[in-house]
C-alpha positions as CSV (number, residue, x, y, z in Angstrom):
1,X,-55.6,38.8,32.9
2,X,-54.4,35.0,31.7
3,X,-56.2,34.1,28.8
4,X,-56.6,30.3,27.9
5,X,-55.7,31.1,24.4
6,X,-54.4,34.1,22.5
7,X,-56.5,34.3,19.8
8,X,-59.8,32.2,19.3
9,X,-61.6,31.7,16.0
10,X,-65.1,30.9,15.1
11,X,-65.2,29.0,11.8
12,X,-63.0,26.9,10.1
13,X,-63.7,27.9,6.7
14,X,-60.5,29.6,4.0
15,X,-60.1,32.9,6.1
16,X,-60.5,31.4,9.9
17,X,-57.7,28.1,8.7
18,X,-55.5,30.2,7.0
19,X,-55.4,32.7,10.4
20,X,-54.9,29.7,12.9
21,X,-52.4,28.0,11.2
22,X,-50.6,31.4,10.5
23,X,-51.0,32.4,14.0
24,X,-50.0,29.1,15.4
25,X,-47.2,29.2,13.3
26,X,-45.9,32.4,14.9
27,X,-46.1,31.2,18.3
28,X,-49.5,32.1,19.4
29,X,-51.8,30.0,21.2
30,X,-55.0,29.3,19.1
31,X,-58.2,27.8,19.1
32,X,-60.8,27.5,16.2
33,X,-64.4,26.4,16.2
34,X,-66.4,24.9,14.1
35,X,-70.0,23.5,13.7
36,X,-70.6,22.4,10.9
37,X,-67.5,21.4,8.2
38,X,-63.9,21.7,8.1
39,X,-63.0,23.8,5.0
40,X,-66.1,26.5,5.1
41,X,-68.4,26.7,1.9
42,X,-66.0,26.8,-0.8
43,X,-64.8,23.2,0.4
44,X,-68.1,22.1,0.9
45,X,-70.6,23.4,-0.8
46,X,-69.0,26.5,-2.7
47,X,-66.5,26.6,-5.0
48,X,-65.0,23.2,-4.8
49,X,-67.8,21.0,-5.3
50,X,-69.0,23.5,-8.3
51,X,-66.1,23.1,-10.2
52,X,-66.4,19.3,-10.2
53,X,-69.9,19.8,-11.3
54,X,-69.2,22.0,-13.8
55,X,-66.1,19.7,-15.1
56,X,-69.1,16.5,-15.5
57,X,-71.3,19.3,-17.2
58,X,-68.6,19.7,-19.8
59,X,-68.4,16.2,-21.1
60,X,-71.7,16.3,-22.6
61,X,-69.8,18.9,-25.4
62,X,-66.6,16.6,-25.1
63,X,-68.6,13.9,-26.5
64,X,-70.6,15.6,-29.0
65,X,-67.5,17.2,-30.6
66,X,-65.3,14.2,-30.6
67,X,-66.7,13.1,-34.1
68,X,-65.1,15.7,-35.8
69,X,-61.6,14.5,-34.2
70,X,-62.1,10.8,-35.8
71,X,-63.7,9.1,-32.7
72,X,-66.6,7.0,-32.5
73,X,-68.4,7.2,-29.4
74,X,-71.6,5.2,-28.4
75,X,-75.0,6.9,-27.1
76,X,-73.4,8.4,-24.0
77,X,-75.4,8.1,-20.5
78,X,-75.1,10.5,-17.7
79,X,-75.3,9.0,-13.9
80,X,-76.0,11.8,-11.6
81,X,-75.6,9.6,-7.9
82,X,-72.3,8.4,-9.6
83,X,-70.7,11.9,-9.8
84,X,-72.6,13.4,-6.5
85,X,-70.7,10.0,-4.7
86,X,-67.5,10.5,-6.2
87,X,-67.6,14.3,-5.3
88,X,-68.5,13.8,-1.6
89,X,-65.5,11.2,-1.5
90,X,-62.9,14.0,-3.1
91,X,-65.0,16.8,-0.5
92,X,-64.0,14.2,2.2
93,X,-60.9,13.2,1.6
94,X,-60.2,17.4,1.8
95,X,-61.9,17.6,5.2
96,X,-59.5,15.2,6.8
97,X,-56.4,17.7,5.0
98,X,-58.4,20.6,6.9
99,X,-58.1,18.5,10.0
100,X,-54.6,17.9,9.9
101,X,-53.4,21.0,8.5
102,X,-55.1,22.8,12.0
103,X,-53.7,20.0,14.5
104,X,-50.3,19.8,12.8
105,X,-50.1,23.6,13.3
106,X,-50.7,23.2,16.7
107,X,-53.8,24.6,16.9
108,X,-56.9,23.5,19.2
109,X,-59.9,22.5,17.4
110,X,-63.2,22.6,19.1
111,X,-66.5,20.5,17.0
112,X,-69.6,22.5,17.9
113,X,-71.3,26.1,18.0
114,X,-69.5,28.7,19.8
115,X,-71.2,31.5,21.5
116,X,-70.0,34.7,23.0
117,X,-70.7,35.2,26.4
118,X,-68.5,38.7,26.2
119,X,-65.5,40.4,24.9
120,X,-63.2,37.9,25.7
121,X,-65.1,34.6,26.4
122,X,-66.4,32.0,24.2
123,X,-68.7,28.9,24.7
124,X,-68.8,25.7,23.3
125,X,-70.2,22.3,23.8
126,X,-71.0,23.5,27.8
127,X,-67.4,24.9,27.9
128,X,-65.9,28.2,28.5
129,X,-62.7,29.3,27.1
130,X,-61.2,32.7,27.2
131,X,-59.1,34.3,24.5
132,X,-56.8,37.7,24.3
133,X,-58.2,38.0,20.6
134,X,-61.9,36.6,18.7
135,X,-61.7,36.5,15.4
136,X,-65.3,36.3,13.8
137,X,-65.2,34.2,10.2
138,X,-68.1,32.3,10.2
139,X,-69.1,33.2,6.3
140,X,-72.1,33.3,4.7
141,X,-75.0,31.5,4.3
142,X,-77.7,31.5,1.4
143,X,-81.3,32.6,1.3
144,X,-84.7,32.7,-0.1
145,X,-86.6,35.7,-0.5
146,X,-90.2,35.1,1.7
147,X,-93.1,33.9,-0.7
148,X,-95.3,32.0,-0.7
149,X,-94.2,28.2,-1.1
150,X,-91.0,29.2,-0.5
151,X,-90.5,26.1,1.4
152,X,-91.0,24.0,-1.6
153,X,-87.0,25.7,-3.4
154,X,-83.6,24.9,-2.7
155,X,-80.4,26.4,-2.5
156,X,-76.8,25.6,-3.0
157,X,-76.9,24.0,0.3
158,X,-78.9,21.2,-0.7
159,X,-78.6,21.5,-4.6
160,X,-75.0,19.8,-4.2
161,X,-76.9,16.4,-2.4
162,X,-80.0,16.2,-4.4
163,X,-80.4,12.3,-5.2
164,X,-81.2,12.4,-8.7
165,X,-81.1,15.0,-11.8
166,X,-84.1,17.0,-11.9
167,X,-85.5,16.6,-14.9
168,X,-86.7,20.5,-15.2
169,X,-85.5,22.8,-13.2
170,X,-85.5,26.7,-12.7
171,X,-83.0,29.1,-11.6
172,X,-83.5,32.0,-10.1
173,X,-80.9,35.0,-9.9
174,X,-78.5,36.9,-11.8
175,X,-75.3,36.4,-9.9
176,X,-72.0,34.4,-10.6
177,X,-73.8,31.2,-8.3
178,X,-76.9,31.1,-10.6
179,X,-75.3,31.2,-13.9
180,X,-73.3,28.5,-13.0
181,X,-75.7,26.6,-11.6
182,X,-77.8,26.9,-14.7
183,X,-74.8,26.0,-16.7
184,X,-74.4,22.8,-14.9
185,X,-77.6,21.8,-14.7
186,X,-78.2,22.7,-18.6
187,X,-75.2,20.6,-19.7
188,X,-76.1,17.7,-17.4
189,X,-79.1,17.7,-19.5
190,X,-81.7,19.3,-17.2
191,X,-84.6,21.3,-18.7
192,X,-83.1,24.6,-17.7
193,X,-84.5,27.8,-17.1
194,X,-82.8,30.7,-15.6
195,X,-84.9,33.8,-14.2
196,X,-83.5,37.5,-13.7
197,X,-85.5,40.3,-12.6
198,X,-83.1,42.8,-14.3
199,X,-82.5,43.8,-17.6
200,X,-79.5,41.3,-17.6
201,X,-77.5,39.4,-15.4
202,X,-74.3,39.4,-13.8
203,X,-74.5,43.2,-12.8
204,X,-71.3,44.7,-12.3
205,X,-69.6,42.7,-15.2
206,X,-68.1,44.4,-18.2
207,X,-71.2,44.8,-20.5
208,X,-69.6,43.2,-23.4
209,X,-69.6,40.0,-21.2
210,X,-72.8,40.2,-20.0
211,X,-74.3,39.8,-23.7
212,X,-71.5,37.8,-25.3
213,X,-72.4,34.8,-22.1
214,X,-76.1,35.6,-22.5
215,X,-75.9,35.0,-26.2
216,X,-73.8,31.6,-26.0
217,X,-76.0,30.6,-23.4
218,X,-78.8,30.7,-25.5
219,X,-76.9,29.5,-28.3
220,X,-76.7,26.0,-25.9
221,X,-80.6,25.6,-25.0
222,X,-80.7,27.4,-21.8
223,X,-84.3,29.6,-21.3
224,X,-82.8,32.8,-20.2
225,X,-85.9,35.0,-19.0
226,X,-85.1,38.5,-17.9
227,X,-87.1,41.1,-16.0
228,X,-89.3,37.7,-14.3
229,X,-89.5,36.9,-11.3
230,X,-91.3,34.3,-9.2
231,X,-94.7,35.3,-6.7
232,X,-95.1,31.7,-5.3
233,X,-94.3,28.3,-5.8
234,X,-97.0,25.8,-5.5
235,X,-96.3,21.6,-5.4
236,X,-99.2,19.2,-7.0
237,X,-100.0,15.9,-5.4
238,X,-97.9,14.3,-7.4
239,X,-94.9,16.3,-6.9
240,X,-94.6,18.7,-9.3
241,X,-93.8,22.7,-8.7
242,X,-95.9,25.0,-10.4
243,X,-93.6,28.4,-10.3
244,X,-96.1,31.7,-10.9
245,X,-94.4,34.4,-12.0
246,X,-94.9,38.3,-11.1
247,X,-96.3,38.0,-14.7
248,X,-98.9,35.3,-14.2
249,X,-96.8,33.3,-16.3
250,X,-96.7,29.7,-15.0
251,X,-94.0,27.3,-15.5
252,X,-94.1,23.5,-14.5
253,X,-91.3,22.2,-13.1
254,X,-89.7,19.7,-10.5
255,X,-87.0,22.0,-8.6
256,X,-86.9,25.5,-8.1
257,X,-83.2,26.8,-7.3
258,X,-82.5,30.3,-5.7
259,X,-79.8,31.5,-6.5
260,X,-80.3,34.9,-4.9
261,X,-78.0,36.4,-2.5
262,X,-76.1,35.6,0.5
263,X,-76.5,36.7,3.9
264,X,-73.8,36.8,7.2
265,X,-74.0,33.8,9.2
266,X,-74.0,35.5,12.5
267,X,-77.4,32.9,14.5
268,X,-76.9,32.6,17.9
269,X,-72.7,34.0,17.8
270,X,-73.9,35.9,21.0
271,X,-73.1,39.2,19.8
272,X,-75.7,41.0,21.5
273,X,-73.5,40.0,24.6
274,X,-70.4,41.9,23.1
275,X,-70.1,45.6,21.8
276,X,-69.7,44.4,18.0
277,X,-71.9,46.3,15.9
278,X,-73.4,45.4,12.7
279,X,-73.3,48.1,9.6
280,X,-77.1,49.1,8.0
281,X,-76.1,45.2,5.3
282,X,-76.3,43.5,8.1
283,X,-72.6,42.6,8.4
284,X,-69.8,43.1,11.2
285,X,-68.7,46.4,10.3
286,X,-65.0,46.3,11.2
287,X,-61.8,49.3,10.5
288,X,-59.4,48.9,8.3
289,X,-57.4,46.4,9.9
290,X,-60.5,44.1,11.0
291,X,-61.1,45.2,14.0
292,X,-65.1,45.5,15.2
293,X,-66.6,48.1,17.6
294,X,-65.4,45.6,20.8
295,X,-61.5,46.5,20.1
296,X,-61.0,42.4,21.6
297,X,-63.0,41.1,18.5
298,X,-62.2,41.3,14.7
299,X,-63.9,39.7,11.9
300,X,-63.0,38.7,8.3
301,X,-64.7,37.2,5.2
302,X,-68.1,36.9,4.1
303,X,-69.4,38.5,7.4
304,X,-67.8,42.0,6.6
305,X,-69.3,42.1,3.4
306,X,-66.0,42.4,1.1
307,X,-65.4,40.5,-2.1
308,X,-67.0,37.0,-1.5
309,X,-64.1,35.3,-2.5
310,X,-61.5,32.6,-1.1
311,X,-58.6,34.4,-2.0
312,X,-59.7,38.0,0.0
313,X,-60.6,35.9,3.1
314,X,-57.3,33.7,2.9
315,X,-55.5,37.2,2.3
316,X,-57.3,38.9,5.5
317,X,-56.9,36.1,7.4
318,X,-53.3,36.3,7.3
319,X,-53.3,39.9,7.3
320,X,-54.8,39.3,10.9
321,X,-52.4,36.6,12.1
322,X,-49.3,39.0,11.2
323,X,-50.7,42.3,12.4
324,X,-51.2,40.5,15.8
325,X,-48.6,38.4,16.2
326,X,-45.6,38.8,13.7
327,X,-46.1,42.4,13.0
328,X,-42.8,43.1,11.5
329,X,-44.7,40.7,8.3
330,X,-47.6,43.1,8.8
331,X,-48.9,44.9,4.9
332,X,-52.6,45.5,4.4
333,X,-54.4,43.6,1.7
334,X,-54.7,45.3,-1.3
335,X,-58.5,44.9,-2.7
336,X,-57.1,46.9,-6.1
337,X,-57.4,44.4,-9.2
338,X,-58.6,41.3,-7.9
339,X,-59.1,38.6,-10.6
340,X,-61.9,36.1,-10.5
341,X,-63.8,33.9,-12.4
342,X,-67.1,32.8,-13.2
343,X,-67.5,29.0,-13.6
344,X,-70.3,29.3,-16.6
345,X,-70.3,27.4,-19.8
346,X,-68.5,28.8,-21.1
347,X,-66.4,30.2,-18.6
348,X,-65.8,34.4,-18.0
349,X,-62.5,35.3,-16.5
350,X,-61.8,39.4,-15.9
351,X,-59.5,42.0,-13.5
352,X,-60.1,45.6,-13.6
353,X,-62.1,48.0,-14.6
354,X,-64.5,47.4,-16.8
355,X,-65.5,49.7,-19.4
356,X,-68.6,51.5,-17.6
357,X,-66.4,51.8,-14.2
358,X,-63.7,53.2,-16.2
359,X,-65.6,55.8,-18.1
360,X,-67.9,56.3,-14.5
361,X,-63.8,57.1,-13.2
362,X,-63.3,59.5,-15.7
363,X,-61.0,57.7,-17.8
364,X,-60.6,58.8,-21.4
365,X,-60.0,54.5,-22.6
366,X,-59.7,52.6,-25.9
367,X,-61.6,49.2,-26.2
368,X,-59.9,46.1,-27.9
369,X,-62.2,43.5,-28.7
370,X,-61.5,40.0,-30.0
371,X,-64.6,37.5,-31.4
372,X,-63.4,34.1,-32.5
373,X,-64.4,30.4,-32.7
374,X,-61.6,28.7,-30.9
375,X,-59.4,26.1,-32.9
376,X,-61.0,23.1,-30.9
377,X,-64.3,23.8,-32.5
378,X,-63.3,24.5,-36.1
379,X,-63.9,20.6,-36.9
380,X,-66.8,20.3,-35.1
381,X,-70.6,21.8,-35.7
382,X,-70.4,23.6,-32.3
383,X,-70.8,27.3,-33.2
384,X,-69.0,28.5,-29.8
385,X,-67.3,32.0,-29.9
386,X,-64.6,33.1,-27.5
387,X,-64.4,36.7,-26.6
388,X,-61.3,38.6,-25.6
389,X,-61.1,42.2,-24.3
390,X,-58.9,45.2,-22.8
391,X,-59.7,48.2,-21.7
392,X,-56.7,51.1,-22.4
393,X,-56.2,54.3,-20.6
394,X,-55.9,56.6,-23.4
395,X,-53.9,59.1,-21.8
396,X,-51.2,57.1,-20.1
397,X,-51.2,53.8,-21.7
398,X,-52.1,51.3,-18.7
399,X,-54.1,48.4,-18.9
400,X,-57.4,49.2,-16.9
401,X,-59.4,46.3,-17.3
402,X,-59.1,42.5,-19.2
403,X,-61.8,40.0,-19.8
404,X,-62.8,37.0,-21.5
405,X,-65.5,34.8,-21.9
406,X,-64.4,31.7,-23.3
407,X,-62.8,28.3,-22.5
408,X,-60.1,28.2,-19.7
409,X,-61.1,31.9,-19.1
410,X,-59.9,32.0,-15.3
411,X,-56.3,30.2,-15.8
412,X,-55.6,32.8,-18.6
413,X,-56.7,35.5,-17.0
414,X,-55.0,34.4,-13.5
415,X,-51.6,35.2,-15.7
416,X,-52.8,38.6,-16.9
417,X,-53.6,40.0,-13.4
418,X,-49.9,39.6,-12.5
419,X,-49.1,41.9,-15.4
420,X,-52.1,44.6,-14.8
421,X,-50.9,44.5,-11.0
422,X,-47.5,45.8,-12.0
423,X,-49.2,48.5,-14.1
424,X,-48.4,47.2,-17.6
425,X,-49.4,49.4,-20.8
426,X,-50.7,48.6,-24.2
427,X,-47.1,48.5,-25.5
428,X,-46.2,46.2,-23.1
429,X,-48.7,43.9,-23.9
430,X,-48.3,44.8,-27.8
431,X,-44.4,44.1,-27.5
432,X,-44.9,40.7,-25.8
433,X,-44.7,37.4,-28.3
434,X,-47.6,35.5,-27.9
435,X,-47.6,31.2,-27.4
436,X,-49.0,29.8,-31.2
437,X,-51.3,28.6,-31.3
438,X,-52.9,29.4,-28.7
439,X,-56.5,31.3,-27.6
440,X,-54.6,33.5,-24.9
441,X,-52.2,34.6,-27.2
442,X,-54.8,36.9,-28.5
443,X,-54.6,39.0,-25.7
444,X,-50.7,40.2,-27.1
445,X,-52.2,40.3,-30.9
446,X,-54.9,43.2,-30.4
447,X,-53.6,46.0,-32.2
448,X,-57.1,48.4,-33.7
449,X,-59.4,49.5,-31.0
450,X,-63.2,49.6,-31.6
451,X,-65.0,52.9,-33.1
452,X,-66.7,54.1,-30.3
């Protein structure tokens, strides 16, 4: 059978670019769809967009602790429109690179919601197009759990356009997008509240961060509130939320911000039309190598339910491009050791293992833990402490695990994945010379582990 296209992807976000241009690139011909933005969530309202946010949150401690540096600053104001405008112009400006990144690779680009009719057909704007390969990577989407009011709360989505500050606003969820969302909104000079229902947020994090970010937090106004939850959300007349809590507790407030998970965006793809089937999450469930139930249709990203991360999708999306059509490039991705970071105030960088997955693993580790006020602060009044930690296999040596909550945590951390990838040791880290001054060069100075 002639298809119209050799492969044909649904979304333009990181993973479904990166695998049309790749593909393009080695000769294949490729179509990509998308309905809403160029560029996917982190472009648009993910990642990007958040780090400019949390870069005008940060001023409001630049100021503050410029005084101890000799400067003499007036009463500084904060202009929320100012830095929403200026962001949409920068998310703009990286649409149109989106744009002509896909055309100048030669691939197709179709505006508007593709459906699949079957295994090998798509449709779009009242068109049908046919394609050898689909490649599902339409990402995810957030939601709100279903309460009463529920209409009345945001979500990232709309948090990123919201025409003024809110003057109080509460946060709901324990993840990486909530706690930098509080974090912004707190140093933008909201009234910020952030609600968990568990013990303690960011599950899954080395527990030394969790309570090292939960203490600076506090330590910068924010109203953590752990084991809450909210029953409903009711708005007064004159606009107003009233949030009651599982606990009868009732906060006033004027936004209510759920942070609280992330489902597959999958509405109307058609699959019921196809043999794709979806895994007990909810997401595509796909072999090792991407590949759904309907052999002609693969997915990749935030609809497979990986790591929710730019990187892994830009990584499988290329993995796809080369299996398919420059196979001699093929190599799996690895998911071992992936870095990350977590865009708080201050920030939490980490790769590895951390300590309760390492003893969970059945490793016999040492623990190197490093507390300190960084140098910036040491003329100022802020009372900020850094922390800095590895995790040892005791038995061979190897660096398991390294995290740190402080500032510039994800650029110094970036570096230190490198050397945990290629298996480094204790010694290796011990024998390296470390940049003075310097916050990261802490990491090469830890030389007693704790007492466990």
């Amino acid at each position: 059978m002639a298809f119209d296209f050799d492969l044909y992807v649904i979304g333009a976000g990181s993973g479904g670019v990166r695998a049309s241009r790749f593909a393009a690139g080695f000769g294949a011909r490729v179509a990509v769809a998308e309905s809403r933005y160029l560029g996917g969530t982190c472009v648009n309202v993910g990642c990007v967009p958040k780090k400019l946010l949390v870069y005008g949150a940060h001023y409001h401690e630049e100021f503050e602790q410029a005084s101890g540096f000799g400067w003499t600053v007036g009463t500084p104001t904060f202009d929320w429109p100012t830095l929403i405008a200026n962001k949409n112009r920068e998310i703009e400006r990286l649409n149109g690179i989106y744009r002509n990144l896909l055309v100048h690779s030669g691939v197709t680009l179709h505006e508007g919601h593709a459906r699949l009719l079957d295994a090998h057909t798509v449709e779009i704007n009242g068109e049908r197009h046919t394609a050898e390969h689909i490649l599902i990577a339409t990402g995810g989407w957030p939601q709100i759990p279903d309460i009463p009011g529920k209409e009345h709360a945001i979500t990232s989505n709309e948090a990123f356009y919201l025409p003024e500050l809110p003057r109080r606003i509460i946060v709901v969820g324990g993840g990486y997008i909530a706690v930098e969302f509080a974090s912004i909104f707190n140093g933008l000079g909201a009234q910020t509240t952030q609600l968990y229902r568990g013990e303690l947020f960011l599950r899954g994090f080395d527990g030394s961060v969790r309570e090292h970010l939960r203490d600076e937090l506090v330590k910068k106004g924010l109203d953590l509130r752990f084991n809450a939850d909210i029953a409903r959300i009711d708005k007064r007349e004159d606009g107003a939320l009233l949030a009651t809590l599982k606990n009868g507790d009732v906060i006033e407030t004027d936004c209510v911000f759920y942070a609280t998970g992330r489902r597959p965006m999958l509405d109307n793809l058609g699959l019921e039309n196809t043999g794709v089937q979806l895994n007990d999450d909810g997401f595509v469930q796909v072999d090792e190598e991407y590949r759904s139930t309907e052999p002609s249709i693969l997915a990749i990203g935030d609809v497979i339910g990986g790591p929710a991360l730019t990187p892994v999708a830009l990584a499988e999306g290329m993995a796809v491009s080369r299996r398919l059509f420059k196979p001699e490039q093929y190599r799996k991705v690895d998911y071992d050791l992936i870095p990350t970071a977590v865009f708080s105030l201050p920030n939490i960088g980490t790769v590895g293992m951390t300590t309760e997955a390492a003893l969970a693993a059945g490793h016999r580790i040492k623990r190197y833990e490093s507390r300190f006020r960084p140098m910036k602060l040491t003329l100022t009044e802020a009372q900020e402490k850094t922390l800095m930690k590895l995790i040892v296999d005791a038995d061979t040596d190897r660096v398991l695990g390294c995290h740190m909550v402080g500032p510039d945590a994800g650029e110094i951390v970036q570096g230190l994945a490198v050397a945990l990838k290629a298996g480094a040791t204790k010694q290796v880290f011990d024998d390296t010379i470390g940049i003075h001054p310097t916050a990261a060069e802490e990491f090469v100075t830890m030389r007693t582990p704790l007492q466990d």
